[in-house]
N, C-alpha and C positions, 0 to 999 in steps of 0.2 A: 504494500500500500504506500501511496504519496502523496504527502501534503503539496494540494494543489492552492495557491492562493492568485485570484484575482480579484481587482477592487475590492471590497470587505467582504467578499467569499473565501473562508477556508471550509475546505472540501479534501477528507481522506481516501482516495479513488484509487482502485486496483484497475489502472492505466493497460499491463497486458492481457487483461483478464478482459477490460471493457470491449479494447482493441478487436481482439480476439472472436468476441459475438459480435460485433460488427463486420467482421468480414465475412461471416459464414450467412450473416444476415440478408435477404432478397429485396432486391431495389423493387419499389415500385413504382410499374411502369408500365400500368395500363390507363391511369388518370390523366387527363390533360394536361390539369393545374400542378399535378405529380413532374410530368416530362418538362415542364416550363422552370418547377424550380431546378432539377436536377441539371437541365439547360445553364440557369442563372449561374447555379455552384459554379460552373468552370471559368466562370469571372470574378469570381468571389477573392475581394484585397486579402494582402497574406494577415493582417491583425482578425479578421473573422477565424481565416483558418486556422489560428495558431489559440484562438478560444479553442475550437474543436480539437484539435490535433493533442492540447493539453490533459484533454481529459480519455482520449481514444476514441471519439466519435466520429462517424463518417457523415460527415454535411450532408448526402445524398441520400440520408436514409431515418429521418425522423420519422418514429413508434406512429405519429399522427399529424395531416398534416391536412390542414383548412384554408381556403381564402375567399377573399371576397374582391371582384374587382372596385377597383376606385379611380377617380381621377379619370372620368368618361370611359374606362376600359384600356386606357394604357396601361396600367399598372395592377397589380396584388397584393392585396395585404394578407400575407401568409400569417396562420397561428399552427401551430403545434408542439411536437415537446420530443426530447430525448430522453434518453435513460442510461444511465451509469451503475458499472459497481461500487459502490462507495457511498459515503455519508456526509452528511453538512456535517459540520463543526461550529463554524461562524457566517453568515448572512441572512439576512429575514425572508423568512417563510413568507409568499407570497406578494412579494415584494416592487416588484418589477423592478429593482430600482440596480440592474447590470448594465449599462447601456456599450457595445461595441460596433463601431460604423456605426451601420442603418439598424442593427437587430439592437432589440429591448430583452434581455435575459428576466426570467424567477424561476428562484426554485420552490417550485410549487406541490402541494400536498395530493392533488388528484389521484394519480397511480393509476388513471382509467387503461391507457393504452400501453402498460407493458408489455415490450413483445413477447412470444412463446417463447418459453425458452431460458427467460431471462429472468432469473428469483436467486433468493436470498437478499441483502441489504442491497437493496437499492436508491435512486435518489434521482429526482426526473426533476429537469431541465428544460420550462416552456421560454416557448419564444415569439415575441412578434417582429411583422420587417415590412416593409412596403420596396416592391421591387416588380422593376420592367415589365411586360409581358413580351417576351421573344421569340415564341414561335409562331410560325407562320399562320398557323391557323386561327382566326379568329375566340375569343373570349368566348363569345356568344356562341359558340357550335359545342360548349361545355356541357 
């Protein structure tokens, strides 16, 4: 286990353990809004990815993952949530209060969407983001 600390988050996370379910884990990618952000990840600034990469999470694959268009349909406001091995230590429950780039971090108490698989001490990771919409196919054919 390793003490992870960002902004007033300390967080105890078993880094190859999380790693680890993450790759064995299945992208999805049969949802539109699914293929658009997995799209976005690969422009994703490296401070985003270096929240995820701290804790072993693969960007392309959050447990649940919602949005709504805004901004006449240019844009998505993603919500969903990750999941880690490991435990808070220090940061508020429910908080929203992580901000990196465009993404709003909590860690939050839900637990609704852990994926299969994944038990014992856990600790989920919601997020929101508002981000482009980039593929070709229109919002509206969702």
């Amino acid at each position: 286990m390793e003490l992870v600390q960002i902004g007033d988050w300390e967080l105890l996370v078993d880094i190859p353990k999380t790693k680890a379910f993450y790759e064995q884990m299945d992208v999805q990618n049969d949802i539109l809004h699914w293929l658009n952000y997995i799209e976005i990840s690969s422009f994703i600034d490296l401070e985003i990815q270096a929240f995820f990469d701290s804790f072993g999470i693969d960007i392309v694959k959050p447990s649940n993952l919602s949005c709504h268009p805004v901004e006449d349909g240019s844009k998505m406001m993603y919500t969903g949530s990750y999941h880690l091995y490991g435990e808070r230590l220090k940061g508020e429950l429910d908080g929203w209060d992580l901000i990196v780039g465009d993404y709003c971090f909590s860690i939050t108490t839900e637990m609704e969407a852990v994926p299969e698989g994944m038990n014992g001490n856990i600790t989920e990771i919601s997020f929101e983001v508002v981000l482009p919409w980039m593929l070709p196919l229109p919002i509206s054919s969702m």
